[in-house]
C-alpha positions, 0 to 999 in steps of 0.5 A, spaced: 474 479 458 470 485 459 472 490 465 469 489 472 461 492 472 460 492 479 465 495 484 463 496 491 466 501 495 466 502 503 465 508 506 462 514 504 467 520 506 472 524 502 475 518 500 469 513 499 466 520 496 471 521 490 472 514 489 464 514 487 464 519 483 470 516 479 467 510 479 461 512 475 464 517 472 469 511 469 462 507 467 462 502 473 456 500 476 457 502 484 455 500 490 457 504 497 457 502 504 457 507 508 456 505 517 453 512 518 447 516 516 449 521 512 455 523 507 461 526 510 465 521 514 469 523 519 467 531 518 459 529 519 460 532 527 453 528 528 453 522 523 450 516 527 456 512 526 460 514 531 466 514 528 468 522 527 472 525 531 471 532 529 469 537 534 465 544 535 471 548 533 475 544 529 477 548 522 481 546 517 489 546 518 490 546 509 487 553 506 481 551 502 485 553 495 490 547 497 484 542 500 478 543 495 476 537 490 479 540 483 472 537 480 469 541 485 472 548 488 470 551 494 466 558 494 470 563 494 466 566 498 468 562 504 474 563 508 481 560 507 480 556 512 473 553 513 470 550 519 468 542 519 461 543 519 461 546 513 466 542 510 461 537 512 456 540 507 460 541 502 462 533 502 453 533 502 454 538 496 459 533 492 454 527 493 448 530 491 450 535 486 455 529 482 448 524 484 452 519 488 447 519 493 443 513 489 449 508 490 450 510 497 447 505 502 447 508 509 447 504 515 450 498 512 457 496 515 461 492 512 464 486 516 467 481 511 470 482 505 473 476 502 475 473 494 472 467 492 477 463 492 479 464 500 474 458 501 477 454 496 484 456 500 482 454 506 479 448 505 486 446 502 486 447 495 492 452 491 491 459 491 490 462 484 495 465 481 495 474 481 492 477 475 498 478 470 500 486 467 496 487 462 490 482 463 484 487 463 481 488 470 476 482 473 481 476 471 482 474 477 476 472 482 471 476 484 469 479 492 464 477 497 462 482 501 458 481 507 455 486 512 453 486 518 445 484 516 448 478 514 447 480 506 452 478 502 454 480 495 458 479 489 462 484 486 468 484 481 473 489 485 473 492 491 475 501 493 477 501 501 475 507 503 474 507 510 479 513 513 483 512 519 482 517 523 477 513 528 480 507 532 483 512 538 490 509 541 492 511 547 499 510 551 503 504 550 505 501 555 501 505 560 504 510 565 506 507 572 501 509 578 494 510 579 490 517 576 483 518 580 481 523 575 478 522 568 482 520 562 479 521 556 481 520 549 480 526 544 476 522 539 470 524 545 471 531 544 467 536 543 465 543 546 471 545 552 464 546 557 467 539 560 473 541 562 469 548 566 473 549 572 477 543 572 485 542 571 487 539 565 492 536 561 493 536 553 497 529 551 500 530 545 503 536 540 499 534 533 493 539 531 488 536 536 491 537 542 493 544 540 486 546 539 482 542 544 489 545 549 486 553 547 479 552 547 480 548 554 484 554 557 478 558 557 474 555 561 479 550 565 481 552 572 489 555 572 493 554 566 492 548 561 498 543 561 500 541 555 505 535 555 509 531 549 515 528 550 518 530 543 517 536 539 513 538 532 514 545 528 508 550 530 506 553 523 501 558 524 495 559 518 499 565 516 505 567 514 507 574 511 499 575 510 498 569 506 495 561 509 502 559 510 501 552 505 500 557 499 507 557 496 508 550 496 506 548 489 511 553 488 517 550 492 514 542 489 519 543 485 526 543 489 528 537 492 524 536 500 531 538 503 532 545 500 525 546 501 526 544 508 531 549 509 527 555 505 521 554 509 524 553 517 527 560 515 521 563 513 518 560 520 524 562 524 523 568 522 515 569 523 514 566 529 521 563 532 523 556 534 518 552 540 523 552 545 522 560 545 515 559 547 517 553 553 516 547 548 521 541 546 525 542 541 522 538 534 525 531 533 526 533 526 526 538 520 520 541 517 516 536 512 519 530 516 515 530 521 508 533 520 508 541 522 501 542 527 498 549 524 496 553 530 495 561 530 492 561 537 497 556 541 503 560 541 498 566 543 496 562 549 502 560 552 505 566 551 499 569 556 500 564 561 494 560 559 497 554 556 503 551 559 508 546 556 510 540 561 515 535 558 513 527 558 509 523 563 513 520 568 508 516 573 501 518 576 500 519 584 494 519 585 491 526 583 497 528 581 502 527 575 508 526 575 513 528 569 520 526 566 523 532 569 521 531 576 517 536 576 508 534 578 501 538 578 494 536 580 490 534 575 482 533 574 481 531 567 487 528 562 486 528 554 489 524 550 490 526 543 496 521 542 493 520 534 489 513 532 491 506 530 490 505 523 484 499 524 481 495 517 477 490 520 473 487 515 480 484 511 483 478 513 491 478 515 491 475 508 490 482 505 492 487 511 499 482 513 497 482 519 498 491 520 494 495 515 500 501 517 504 497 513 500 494 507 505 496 502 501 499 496 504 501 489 502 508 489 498 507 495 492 504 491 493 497 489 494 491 492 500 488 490 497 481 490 490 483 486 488 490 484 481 488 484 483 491 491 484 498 491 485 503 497 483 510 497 485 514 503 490 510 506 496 515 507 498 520 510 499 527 506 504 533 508 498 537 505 491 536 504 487 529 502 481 531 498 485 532 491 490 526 495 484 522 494 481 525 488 488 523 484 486 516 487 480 515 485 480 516 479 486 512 478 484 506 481 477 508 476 481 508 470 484 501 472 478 498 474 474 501 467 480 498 462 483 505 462 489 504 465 494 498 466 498 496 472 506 495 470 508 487 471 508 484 478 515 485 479 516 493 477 510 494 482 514 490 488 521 495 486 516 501 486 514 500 493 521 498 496 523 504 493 518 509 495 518 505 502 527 506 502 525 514 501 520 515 505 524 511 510 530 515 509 526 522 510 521 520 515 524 514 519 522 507 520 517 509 527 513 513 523 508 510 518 513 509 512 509 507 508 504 510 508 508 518 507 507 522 501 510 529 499 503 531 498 505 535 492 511 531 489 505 525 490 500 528 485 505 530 480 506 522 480 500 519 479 499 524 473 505 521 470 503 514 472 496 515 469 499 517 463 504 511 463 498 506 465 494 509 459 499 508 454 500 501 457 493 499 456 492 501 449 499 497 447 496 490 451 489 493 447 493 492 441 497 486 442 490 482 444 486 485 437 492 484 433 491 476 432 483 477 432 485 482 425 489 478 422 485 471 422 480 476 420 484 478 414 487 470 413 480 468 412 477 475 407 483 474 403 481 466 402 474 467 400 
């Protein structure tokens, strides 16, 4: 059977971007379903979805070298590590200067999406059987998609591409006690002019929660509270005059533990460990728990702008009350405890009910179709747009005949497998299976890519080999 022709693609951020462009690179007739107005995604402060979360001072926290498309560098007149609205625009100039932009419906949200067979499955009849190893793309049934218009089209795969960084989670259960004050979640952030004169409280240690920490501590009444209830390892943007994520291609080859220990001694030495600067103590070693890069946070607790607390114990009122005994009156609390990984245009058919642990082989294929494919549902030690760019154009290739998948029960051994490690290495509270080793992971789907196209030509063979001899059977009888 020929390969797929049409694959829709949902969402049009760095990852549904990337997986456009290999689309169409591959050959594939591409529609793209983007919810907001523009390109960009979460980057775009101002795209009508309402799903980004980027605010006015946000930067990237991976230097540009280490974050750009390799199909698309950054200028290198920009700086190292460049602000979000030009991030934004460089996504936009991806898309125009590839011609992504024709294939890509703005305003569309996707609410369904379904295999032609889920119907037949409902009303009782069997489930058709996963496409076997080997079988070129589309063997299996194709998927309905359906957008909130109403609008239901056919396409013979699938690209989710639709991030996971805009379903804000909040504490639970919720802390005991009344606060009168204002709560809101990070996600709504976006200039420090809110909190002009009021006492706020930062909850969280990740990267969010230390920007909107400092850019608070300067218009906020007092000094900044900053509460976590365990640790992380503060990275500043450089180290030794170099960004600070610039040797780790370098170490990609030594195993994570001795690159763990080179690393955390380097960081002793430059800044100290977070207990120096009043913080808790990390919950595990560098490259288990993501690191937050910050310059200034260290900068503005030394000066008595920002001032650490440990976890939340119960609200009184106007006052918080911590874990150790201590409380301070409050006006605004931000909540900067992350986001929910949220897909909710699949049924728990495919997403198993939580799409933070839908296992994937290599974080792109469905293991029960791989005319389902994922971009972007991971989180990197690293950046994520070459994360995604490798993705994409794997799960092109796939998609196009270039490349295929090992059988059904290697892919299953593949994801136990990666799930023990990462398990091992990040432990089973923190999204397993979505870890990666950002440098270590693209070095594999290199090799995969390989593999798989070697794969490909060999069932390419196997299907032409009795087609040529029935040909030269029916030449040597004539």
């Amino acid at each position: 059977m020929p390969p797929p022709r049409r694959v829709a693609v949902i969402g049009a951020g760095a990852a549904g971007l990337a997986a456009t462009k290999a689309l169409l690179d591959a050959g594939l007739d591409t529609v793209t379903h983007e919810k907001g107005d523009r390109p960009g995604g979460l980057w775009a402060r101002d795209n009508s979805s309402g799903l980004s979360p980027a605010y006015a001072s946000l930067h990237l926290n991976t230097s540009k070298g280490r974050t750009q498309f390799a199909d698309f560098p950054m200028p290198a007149s920009w700086p190292d590590y460049p602000s979000a609205d030009l991030v934004a625009g460089y996504l936009a100039d991806y898309a125009r200067t590839f011609g992504l932009v024709p294939h890509i419906r703005y305003g569309t949200t996707v609410v369904s999406v379904e295999r032609e067979d889920e119907a037949e499955t409902t009303a009782g009849h069997p489930r058709p059987a996963r496409p076997a190893a080997g079988d070129p793309p589309g063997t299996g049934h194709a998927w309905r998609v359906t957008t909130d218009t109403g609008d239901t089209a056919r396409y013979d795969a699938v690209v989710v591409a639709n991030g996971h960084n805009w379903d804000p989670r909040l504490p639970e259960p919720g802390y005991p006690g009344s606060f009168l004050g204002t709560r809101i979640h990070a996600h709504e952030y976006r200039t420090a002019e809110i909190f002009r004169d009021r006492r706020v409280l930062v909850v969280g240690m990740g990267n969010s929660a230390m920007d909107i920490a400092v850019d608070a501590s300067y218009t906020a009444r007092g000094p900044v509270l900053l509460s976590a209830r365990r640790g992380v390892h503060i990275v500043p943007k450089y180290l030794f005059g170099r960004p600070a994520d610039a040797t780790g291609g370098a170490l990609s080859v030594l195993p994570w533990r001795i690159r763990q220990r080179i690393a955390q001694t380097l960081l002793t030495l430059a800044v100290g460990p977070p207990q120096r600067y009043g913080l808790p103590a990390p919950a595990g070693g560098l490259f288990q728990n993501h690191p937050t890069v910050s310059d200034t946070i260290l900068h503005r607790l030394t000066h008595g702008e920002v001032a650490a607390r440990p976890g939340i114990d119960r609200f009184e009122g106007d006052r918080v009350v911590f874990t150790d005994g201590s409380s301070d009156p409050v006006d605004v609390i931000v909540w900067a405890t992350g986001y929910r990984v949220t897909i909710p245009f699949l049924s728990t058919r495919w997403t198993g009910g939580d799409p933070e642990r839908l296992p994937l082989y290599k974080r792109v294929f469905h293991l029960d179709d791989p005319g389902l494919a994922f971009v972007g549902l991971m989180q990197s030690t690293g950046a994520a747009l070459p994360v995604v760019e490798a993705q994409a154009k794997l799960a092109a290739a796939h998609l196009s005949g270039a490349y295929a998948l090992p059988t059904a029960a290697e892919q299953r051994r593949s994801t136990d497998r990666d799930l023990r490690d990462a398990t091992a290495r990040w432990g089973s509270d923190r999204r397993p299976r979505m870890r990666i080793d950002f440098d270590r992971y693209l070095a594999d789907l290199s090799r995969e890519t390989k593999a798989g196209r070697a794969r490909a030509r060999r069932a390419a063979g196997r299907r032409t080999a009795p087609a040529l001899r029935a040909r030269n059977t029916e030449e040597s009888t004539v």
